[in-house]
C-alpha positions as a printed Julia matrix, in Angstrom:
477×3 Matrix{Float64}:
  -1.96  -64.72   18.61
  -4.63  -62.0    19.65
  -3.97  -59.32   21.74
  -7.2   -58.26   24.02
  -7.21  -54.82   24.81
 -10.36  -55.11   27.28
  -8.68  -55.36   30.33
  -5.61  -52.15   29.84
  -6.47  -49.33   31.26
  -6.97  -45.97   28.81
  -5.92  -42.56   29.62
  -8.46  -39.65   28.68
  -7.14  -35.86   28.22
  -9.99  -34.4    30.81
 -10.78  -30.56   29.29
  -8.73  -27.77   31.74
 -10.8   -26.18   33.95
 -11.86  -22.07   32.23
  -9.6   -20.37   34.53
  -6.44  -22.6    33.26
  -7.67  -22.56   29.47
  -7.7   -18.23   29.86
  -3.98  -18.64   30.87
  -2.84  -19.8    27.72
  -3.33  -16.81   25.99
  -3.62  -12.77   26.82
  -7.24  -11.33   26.67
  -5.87   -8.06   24.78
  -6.19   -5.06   27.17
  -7.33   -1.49   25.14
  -4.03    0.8    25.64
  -4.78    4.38   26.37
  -1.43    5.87   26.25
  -1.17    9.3    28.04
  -0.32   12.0    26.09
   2.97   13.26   26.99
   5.87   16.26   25.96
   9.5    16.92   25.47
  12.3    16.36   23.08
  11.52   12.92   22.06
   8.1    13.6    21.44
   8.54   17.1    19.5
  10.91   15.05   17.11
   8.09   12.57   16.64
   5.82   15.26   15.71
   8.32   16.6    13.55
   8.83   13.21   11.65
   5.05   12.7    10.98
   4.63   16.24    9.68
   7.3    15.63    7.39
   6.26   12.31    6.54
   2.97   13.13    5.57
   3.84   16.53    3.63
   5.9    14.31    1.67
   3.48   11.72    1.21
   0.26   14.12    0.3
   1.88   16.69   -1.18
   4.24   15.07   -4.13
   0.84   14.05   -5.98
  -0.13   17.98   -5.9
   3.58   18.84   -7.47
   3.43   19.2   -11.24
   6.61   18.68  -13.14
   6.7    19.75  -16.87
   3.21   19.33  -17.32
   2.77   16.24  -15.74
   2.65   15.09  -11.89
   6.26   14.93  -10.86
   5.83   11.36   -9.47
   3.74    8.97  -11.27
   3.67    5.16  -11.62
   1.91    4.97  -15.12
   0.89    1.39  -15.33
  -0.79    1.37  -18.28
   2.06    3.3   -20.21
   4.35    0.98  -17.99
   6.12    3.88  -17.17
   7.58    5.66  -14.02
   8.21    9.36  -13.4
  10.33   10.66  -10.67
  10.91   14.47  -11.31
  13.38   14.25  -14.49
  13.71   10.54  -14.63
  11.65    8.14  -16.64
  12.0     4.64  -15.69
  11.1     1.97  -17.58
  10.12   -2.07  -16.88
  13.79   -2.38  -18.6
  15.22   -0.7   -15.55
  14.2    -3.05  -13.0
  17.8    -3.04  -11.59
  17.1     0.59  -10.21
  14.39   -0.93   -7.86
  16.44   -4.0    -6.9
  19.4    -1.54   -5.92
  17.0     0.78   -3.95
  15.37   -2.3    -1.95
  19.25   -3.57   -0.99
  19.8    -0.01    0.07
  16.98   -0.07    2.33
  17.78   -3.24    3.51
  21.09   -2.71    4.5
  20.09    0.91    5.73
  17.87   -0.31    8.58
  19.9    -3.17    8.84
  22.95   -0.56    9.36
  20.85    2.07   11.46
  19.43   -0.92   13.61
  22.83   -1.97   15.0
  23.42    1.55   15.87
  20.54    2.9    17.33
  18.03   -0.06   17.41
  14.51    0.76   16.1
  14.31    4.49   15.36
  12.69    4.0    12.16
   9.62    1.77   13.92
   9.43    4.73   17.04
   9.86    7.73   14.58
   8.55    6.84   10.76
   6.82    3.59   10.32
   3.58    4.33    8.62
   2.2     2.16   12.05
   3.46    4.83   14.4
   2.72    7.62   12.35
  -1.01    7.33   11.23
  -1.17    5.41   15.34
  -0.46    8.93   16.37
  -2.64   11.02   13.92
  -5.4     8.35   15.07
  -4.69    8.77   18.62
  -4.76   12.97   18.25
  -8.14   12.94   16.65
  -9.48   10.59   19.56
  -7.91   13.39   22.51
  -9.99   15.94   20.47
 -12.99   14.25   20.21
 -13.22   12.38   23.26
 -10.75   13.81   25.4
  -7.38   12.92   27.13
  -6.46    9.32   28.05
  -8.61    9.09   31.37
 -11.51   10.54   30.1
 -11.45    8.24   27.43
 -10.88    5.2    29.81
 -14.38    6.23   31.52
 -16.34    6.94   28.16
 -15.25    2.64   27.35
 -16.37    1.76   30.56
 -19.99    3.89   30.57
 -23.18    2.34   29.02
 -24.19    3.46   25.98
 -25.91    6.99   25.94
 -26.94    9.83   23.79
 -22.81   11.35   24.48
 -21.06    8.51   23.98
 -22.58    7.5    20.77
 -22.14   11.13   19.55
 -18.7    11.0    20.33
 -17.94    7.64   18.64
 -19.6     8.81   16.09
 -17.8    11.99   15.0
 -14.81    9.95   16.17
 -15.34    7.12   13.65
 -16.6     9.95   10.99
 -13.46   11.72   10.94
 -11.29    8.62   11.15
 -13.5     7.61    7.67
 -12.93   10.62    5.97
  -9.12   10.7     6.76
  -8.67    7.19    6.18
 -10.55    7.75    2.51
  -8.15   10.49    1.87
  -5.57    8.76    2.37
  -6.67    5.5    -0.27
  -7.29    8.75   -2.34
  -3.76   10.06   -2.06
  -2.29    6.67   -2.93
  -3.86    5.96   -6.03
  -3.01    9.41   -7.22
   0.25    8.17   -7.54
  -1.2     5.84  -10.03
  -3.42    8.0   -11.45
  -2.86   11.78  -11.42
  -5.1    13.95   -9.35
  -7.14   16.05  -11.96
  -8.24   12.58  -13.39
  -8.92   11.42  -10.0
 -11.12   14.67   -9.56
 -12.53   14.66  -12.5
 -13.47   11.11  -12.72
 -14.6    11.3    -9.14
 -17.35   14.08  -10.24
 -18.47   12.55  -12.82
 -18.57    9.15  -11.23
 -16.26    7.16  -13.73
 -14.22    6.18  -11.26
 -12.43    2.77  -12.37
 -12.85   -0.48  -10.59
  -9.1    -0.78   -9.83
  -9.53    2.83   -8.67
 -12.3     2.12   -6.69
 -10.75   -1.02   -5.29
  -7.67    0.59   -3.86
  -9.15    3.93   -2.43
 -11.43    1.57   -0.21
  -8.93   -1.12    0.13
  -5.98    1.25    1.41
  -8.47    3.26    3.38
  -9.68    0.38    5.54
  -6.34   -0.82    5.88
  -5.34    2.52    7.18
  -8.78    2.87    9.46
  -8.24   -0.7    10.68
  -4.61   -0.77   11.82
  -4.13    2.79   12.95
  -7.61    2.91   14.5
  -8.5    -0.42   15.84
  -5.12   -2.8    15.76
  -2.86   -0.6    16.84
   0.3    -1.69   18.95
  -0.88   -5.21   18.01
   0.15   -4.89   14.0
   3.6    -3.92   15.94
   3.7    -7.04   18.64
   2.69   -9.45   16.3
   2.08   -8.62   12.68
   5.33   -6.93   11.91
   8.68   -9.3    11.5
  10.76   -6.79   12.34
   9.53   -7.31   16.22
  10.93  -10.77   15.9
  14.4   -10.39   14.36
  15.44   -7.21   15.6
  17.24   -8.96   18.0
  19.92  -10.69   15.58
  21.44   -6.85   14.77
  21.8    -6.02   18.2
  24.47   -6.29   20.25
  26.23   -4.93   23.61
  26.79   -1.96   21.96
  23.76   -0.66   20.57
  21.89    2.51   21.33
  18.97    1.21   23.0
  16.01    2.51   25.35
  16.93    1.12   28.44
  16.13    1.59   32.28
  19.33    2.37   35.16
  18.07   -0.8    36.9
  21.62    0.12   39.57
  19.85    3.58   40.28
  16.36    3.37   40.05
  15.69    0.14   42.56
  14.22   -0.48   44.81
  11.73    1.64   43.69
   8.85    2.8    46.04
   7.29    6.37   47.0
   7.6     8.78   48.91
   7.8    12.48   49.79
   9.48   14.98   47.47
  11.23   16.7    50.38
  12.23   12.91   51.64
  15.99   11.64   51.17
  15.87    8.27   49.14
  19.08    6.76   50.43
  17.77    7.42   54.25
  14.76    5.18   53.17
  16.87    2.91   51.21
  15.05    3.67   47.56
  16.52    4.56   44.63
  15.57    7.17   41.99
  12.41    5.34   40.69
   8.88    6.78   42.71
   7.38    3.77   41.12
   4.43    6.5    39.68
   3.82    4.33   36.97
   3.92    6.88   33.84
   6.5     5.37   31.99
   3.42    2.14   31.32
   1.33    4.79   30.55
   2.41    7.18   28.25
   3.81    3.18   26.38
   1.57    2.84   23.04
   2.43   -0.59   23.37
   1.38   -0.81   27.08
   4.99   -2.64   28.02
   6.82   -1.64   31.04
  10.65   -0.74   30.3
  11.38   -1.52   33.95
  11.35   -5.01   33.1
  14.28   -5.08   30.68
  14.25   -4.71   26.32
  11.05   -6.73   25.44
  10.48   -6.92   21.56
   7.37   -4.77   22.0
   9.3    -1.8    22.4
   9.21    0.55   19.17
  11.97    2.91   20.66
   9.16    5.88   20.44
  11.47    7.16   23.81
   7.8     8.69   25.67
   8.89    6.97   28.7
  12.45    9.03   28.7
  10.21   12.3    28.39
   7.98   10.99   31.12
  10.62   10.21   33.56
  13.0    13.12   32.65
   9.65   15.27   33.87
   9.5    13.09   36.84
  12.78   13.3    38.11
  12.64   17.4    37.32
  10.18   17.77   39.61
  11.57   15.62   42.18
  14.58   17.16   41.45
  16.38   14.11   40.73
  19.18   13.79   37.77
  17.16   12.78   34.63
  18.33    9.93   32.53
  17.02    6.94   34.48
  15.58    6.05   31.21
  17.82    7.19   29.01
  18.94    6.1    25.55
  22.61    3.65   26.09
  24.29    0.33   25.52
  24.42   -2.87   27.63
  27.99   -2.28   28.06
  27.84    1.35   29.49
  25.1     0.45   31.78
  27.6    -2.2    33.0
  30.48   -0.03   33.4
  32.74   -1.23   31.05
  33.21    2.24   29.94
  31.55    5.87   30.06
  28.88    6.41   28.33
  30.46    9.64   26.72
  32.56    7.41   24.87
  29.8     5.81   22.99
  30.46    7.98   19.61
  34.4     5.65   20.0
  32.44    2.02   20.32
  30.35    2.8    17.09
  32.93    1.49   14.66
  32.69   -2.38   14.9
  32.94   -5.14   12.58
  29.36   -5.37   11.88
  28.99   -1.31   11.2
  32.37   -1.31    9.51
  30.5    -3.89    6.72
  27.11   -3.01    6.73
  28.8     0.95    6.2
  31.04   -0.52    3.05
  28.28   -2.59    1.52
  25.59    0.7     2.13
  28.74    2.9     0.46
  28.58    0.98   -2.83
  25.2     0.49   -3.18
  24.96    4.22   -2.6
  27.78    5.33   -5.45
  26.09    2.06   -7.66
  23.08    3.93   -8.02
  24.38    7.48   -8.03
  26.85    6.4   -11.14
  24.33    4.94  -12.89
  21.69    6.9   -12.49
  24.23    9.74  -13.58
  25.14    7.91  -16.29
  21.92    6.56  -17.2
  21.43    6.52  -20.91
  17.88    7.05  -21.73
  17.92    5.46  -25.62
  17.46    2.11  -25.43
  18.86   -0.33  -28.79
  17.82   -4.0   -29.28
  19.37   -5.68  -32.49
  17.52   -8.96  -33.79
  19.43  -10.54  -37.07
  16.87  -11.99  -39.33
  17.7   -15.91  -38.76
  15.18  -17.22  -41.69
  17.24  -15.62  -44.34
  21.05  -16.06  -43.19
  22.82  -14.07  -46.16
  21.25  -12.72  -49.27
  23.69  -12.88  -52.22
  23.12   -9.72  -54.69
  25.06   -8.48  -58.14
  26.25   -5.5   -55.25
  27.41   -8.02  -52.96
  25.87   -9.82  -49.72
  23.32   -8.84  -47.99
  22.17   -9.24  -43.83
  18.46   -8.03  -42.74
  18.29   -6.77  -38.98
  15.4    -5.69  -37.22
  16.23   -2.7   -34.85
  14.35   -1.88  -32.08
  14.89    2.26  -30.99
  13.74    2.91  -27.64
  13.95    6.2   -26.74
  12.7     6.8   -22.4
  13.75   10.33  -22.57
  10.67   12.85  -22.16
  11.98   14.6   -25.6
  11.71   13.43  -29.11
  14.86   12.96  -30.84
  16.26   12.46  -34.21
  18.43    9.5   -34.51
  21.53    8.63  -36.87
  22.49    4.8   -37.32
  25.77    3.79  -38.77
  27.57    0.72  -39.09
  31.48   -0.2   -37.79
  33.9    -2.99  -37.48
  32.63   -4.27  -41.08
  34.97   -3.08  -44.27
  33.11   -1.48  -47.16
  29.42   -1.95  -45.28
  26.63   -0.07  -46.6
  23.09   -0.02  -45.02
  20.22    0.1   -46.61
  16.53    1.1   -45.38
  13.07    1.12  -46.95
  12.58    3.84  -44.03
  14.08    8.14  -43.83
  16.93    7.88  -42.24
  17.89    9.28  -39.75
  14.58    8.52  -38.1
  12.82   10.32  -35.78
  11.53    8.9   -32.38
   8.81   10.48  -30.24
   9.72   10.81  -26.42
   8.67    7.44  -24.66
   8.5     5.7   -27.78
   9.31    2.8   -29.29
  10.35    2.8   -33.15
  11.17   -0.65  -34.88
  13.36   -0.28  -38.06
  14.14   -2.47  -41.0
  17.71   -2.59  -41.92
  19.91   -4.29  -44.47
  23.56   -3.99  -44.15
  25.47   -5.36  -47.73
  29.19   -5.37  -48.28
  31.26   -5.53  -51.01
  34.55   -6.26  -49.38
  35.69   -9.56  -49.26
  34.73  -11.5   -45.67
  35.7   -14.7   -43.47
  33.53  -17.25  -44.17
  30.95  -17.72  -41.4
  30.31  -15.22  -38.99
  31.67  -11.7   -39.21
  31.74   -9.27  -35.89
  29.59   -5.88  -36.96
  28.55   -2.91  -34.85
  25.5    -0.95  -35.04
  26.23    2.93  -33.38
  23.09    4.91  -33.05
  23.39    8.29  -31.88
  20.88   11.65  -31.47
  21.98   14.25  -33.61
  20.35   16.76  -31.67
  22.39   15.11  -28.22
  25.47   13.64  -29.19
  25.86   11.85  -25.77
  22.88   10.13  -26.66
  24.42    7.14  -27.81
  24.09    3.34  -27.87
  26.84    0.95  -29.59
  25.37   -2.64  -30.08
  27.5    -5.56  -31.22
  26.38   -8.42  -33.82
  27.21  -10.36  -36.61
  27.06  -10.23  -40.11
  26.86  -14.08  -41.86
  28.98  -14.29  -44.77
  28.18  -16.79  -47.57
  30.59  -19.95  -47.53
């Protein structure tokens, strides 16, 4: 039978009217935090001078002749001061990403997200972005009026020398980083000359816009959306982390009034509701309103109320760095130092503790000759009047930054002699690979099948250079 369909009614999705379709997103507002002072923001300071004397000055340190760090692709080597890594040693990187793993993870249960408020590239080149603009344009209300005036003659010669010097540092910077892949008096010289490399070329521009676009123009949105760590920040804290918060108990109701006025006779807390806290925010949030993700834990709004309440002469602290559970009461907050050790720190501290002596021990003991035995499968045994014969292949890696004369012997194998077309000992240059030709014969009467055999190879020049590689020798049946 056939169904009509002529006669039932069909529902149509009318569009929203424009005021309902602009709620379902935020129009983004431009955040001109106020510039603000204290303790919190001195040790901010302090963290992006340090940051960035690190990060432009190691390429400028020269280390026996070369640049004391260097990521030499083409060599497919890696220089750290005295160490030399090598694409062998990949388990040095894997145990330094755990330990950064586990170190924010271990930090973040403690005291929530220092490392986004105090050395995240973000917040750092945010706030070298943000200084230039208060030079050239002025502080945070004069810029505010310059976005709202038409364009004049001013305004486009300060966004001008604005966007100028934001170029130039932003180049420097795509300039800095590849001279950790290419060492600066190559850089310079190339750069004079221009014979500049494509991949060179590529990554100055490509780190320099990325450094011009999300310190100058993206801003606290890279931090409320871009970044993960916004979104599960939330799983490592608990009641007990250290956390920007606001003394809801003491600071409502809020309201103003007179310095010289009694709050409790007008029946107001601490909070004069002036509105700084929002403003000197360079993610425009308002801590009044509880922990939001957006918060980077930069602590300007403690500095800005601590100044507020001085003047008012109120106690300071009513934002103040504490836990959930001291805000409730459930103990003094002097006694936070005695709430530290929980489960979750207890583990993440053990798991950080040998990941820490991992890498110290090995990197102590870190061997830099490198030995790679190959048996030569096509010709098992080779029967001579002197007795039988195995052919080996050895391959001598030596990642040390000194040449070195090596001396190969055999063990385990009675009456073993070895035999080499090649000097031996042999010599290997620093950051070489040598590949040697061996034969090992024996007299001595062997198990038919396979025999265990032990190649030692050992720099005469450093006897705890050393490398003892197991294999077989293949006895004739």
């Amino acid at each position: 039978m056939t169904q009509s369909f002529k006669n039932i009614p069909i529902k149509t999705q009318s569009t929203p009217p424009l005021d309902e379709q602009d709620e379902l997103y935020e129009v983004r507002k431009k955040i001109h935090p106020r510039a603000i002072s204290g303790l919190f923001a001195t040790w901010r300071w302090i963290a992006v001078w340090v940051t960035q004397l690190v990060f432009y000055g190691l390429p400028w340190l020269s280390w026996e002749g070369r640049p004391a760090v260097l990521f030499d692709l083409d060599a497919r080597k890696f220089y750290i001061f005295d160490l030399i890594f090598w694409p062998q040693d990949f388990i040095y990187l894997a145990l330094l990403l755990m330990l950064c793993a586990f170190g924010l993870f271990w930090w973040t249960a403690i005291a929530g997200r220092l490392w986004c408020g105090y050395a995240c590239p973000q917040t750092v080149y945010t706030s070298i972005f943000l200084w230039i603009e208060a030079k050239v344009e002025g502080n945070h209300l004069a810029r505010q009026k310059l976005d709202a005036a038409p364009m004049s003659g001013r305004k486009l010669r300060l966004r001008a020398t604005k966007h100028a010097i934001w170029i130039a540092f932003s180049l420097w910077t795509g300039f800095t980083f590849v001279s950790y892949f290419t060492p600066l008096t190559d850089l310079f010289r190339e750069s004079r000359h221009g014979g500049l490399g494509p991949w060179e070329l590529f990554w100055i521009f490509f780190y320099g816009f990325a450094t011009y676009g999300n310190a100058g123009f993206l801003r606290e949105q890279v931090c409320k959306y871009m970044c993960p760590y916004a979104r599960f920040q939330g799983v490592m804290f608990d009641r007990d982390t250290l956390i920007i918060s606001y003394d809801t108990e003491r600071g409502e109701p809020r309201g103003g009034r007179k310095k010289s006025a009694n709050p409790q006779e007008l029946g107001l807390g601490s909070c004069v509701d002036c509105g700084i806290c929002v403003q000197v925010c360079p993610t425009g949030i308002d801590i009044r309103n509880g922990l939001q993700s957006e918060c980077i834990g930069c602590a300007a709004c403690i500095d800005a109320c601590d100044q507020v309440m001085e003047k008012m002469n109120y106690p300071k602290g009513l934002i103040r760095y504490t836990t959930e559970n001291a805000l409730e009461h459930r103990y003094a907050e002097d006694r936070f130092l005695s709430h530290i050790l929980r489960p979750r720190i207890i583990i993440y501290t053990v798991i950080l503790a040998v990941l820490v002596t991992s890498m110290v021990w090995t990197l102590a003991t870190r061997n830099p000759l490198k030995v790679d035995v190959v048996r030569d499968r096509n010709a098992l045994v080779r029967e001579t009047v002197f007795g039988q014969e195995n052919a080996y292949t050895l391959n001598l890696i030596n990642t040390d930054d000194h040449e070195h004369l090596l001396m190969i012997k055999t063990e385990a194998l009675p009456q073993a002699e070895l035999l080499s077309d090649q000097a031996l000992p042999v010599r290997v240059a620093a950051g070489s690979t040598q590949r040697l030709t061996l034969r090992v014969r024996t007299k001595g009467t062997l198990a038919q099948g396979s025999n265990p055999l032990i190649f030692v190879v050992q720099a005469v020049d450093k006897p705890t250079m050393q490398r003892r590689e197991k294999t077989s020798f293949q006895a004739a049946r």
